[in-house]
Backbone as XML, in Angstrom:
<?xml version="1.0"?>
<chain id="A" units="angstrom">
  <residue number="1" name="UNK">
    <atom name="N" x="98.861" y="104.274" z="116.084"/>
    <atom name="CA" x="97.540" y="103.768" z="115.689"/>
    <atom name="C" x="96.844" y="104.808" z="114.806"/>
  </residue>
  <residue number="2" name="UNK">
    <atom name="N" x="97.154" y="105.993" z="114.992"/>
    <atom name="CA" x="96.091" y="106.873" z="114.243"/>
    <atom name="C" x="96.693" y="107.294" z="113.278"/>
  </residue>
  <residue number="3" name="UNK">
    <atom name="N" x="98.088" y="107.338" z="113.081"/>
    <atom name="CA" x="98.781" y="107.804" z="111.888"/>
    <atom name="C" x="98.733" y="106.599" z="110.753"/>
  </residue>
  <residue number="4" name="UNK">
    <atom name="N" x="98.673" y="105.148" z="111.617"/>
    <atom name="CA" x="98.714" y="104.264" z="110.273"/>
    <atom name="C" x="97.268" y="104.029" z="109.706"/>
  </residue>
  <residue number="5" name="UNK">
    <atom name="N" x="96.036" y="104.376" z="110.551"/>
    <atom name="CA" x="94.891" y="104.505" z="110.133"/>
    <atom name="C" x="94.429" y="105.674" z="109.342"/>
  </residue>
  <residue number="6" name="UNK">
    <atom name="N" x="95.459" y="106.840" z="109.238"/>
    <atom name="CA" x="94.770" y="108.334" z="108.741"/>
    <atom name="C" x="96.130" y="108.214" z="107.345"/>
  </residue>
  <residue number="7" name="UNK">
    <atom name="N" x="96.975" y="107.167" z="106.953"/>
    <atom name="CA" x="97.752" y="106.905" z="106.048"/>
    <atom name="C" x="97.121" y="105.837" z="105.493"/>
  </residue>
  <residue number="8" name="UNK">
    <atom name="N" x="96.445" y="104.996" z="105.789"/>
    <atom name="CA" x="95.622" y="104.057" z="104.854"/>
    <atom name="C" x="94.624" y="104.700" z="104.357"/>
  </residue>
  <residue number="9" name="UNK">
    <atom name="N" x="93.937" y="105.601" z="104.854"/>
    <atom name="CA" x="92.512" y="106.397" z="104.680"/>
    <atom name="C" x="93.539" y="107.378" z="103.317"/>
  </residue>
  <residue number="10" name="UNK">
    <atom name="N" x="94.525" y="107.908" z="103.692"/>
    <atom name="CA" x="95.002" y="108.598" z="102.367"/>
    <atom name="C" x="95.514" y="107.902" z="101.253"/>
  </residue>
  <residue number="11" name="UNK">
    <atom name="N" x="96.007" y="107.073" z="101.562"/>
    <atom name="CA" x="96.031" y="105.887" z="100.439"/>
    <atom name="C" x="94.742" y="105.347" z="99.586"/>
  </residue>
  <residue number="12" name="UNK">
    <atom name="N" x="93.894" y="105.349" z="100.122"/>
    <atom name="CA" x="92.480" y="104.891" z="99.626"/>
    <atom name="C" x="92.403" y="106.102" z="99.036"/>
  </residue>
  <residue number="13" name="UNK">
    <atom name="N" x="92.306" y="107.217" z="99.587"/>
    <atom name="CA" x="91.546" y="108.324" z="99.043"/>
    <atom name="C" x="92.467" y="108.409" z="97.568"/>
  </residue>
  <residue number="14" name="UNK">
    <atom name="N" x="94.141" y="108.382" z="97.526"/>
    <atom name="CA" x="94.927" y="108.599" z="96.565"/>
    <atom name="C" x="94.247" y="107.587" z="95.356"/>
  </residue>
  <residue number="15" name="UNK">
    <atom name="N" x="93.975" y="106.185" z="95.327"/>
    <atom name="CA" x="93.372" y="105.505" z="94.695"/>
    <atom name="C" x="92.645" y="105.957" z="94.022"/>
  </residue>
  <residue number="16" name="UNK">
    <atom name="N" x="91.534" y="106.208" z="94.643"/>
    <atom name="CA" x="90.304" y="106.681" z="94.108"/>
    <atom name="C" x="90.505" y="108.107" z="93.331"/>
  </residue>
  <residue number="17" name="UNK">
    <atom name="N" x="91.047" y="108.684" z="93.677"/>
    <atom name="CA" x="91.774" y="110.111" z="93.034"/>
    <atom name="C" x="92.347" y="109.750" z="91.712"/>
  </residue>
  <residue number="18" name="UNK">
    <atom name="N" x="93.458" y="108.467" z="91.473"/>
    <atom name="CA" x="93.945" y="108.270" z="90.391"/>
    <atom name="C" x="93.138" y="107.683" z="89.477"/>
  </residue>
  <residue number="19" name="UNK">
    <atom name="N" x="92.207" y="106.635" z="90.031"/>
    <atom name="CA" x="91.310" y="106.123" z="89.281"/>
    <atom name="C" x="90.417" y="107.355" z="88.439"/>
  </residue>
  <residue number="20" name="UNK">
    <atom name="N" x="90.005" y="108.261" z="88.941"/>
    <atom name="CA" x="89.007" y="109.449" z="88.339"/>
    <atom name="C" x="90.257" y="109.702" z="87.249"/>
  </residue>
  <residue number="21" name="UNK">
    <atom name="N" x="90.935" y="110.242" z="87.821"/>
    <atom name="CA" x="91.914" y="110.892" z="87.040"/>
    <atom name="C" x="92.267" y="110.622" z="85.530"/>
  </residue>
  <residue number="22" name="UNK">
    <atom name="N" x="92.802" y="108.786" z="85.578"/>
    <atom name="CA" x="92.756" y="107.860" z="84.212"/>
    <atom name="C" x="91.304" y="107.944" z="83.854"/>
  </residue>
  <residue number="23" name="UNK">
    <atom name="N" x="90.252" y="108.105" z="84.501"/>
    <atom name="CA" x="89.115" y="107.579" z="83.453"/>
    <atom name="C" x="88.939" y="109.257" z="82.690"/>
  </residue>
  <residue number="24" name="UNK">
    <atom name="N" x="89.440" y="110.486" z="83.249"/>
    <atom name="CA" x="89.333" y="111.600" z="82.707"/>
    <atom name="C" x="90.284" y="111.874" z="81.248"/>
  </residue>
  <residue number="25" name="UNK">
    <atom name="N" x="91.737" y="111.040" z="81.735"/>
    <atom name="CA" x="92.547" y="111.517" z="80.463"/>
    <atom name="C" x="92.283" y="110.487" z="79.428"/>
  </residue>
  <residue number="26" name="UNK">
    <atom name="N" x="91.741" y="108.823" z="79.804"/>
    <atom name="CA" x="90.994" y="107.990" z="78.723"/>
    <atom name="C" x="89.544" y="108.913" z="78.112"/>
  </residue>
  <residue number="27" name="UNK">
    <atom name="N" x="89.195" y="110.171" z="78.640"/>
    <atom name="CA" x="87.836" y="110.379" z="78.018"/>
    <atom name="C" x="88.060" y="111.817" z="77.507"/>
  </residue>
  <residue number="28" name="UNK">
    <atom name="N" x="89.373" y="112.384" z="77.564"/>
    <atom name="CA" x="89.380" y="113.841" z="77.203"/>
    <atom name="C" x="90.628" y="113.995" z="76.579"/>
  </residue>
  <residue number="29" name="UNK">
    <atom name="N" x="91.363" y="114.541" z="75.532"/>
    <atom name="CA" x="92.570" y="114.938" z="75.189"/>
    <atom name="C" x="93.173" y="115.679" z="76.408"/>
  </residue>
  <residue number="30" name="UNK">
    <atom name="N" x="94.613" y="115.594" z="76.563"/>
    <atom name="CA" x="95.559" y="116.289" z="77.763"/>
    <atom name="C" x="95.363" y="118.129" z="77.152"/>
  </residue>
  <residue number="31" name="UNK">
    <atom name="N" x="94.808" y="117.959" z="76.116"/>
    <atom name="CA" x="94.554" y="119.378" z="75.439"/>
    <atom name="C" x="93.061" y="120.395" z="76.308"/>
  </residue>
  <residue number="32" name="UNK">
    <atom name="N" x="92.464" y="118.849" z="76.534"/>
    <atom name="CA" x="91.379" y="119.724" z="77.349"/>
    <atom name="C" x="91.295" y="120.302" z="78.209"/>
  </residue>
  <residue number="33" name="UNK">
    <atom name="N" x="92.526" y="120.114" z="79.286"/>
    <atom name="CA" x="93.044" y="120.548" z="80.461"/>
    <atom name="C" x="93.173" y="121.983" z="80.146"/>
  </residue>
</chain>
């Protein structure tokens, strides 16, 4: 119970992580890094 609840919670969090991520390399050259 708590591992498939603290693996959905990281899944969400991974989401939201990738989402920032694309809206950073749609708004910055990979040069800006």
């Amino acid at each position: 119970m708590f591992l498939s609840s603290s693996l959905d919670s990281y899944l969400m969090i991974q989401d939201v992580i990738l989402d920032v991520m694309n809206k950073k390399i749609r708004g910055f050259s990979l040069l800006d890094f």
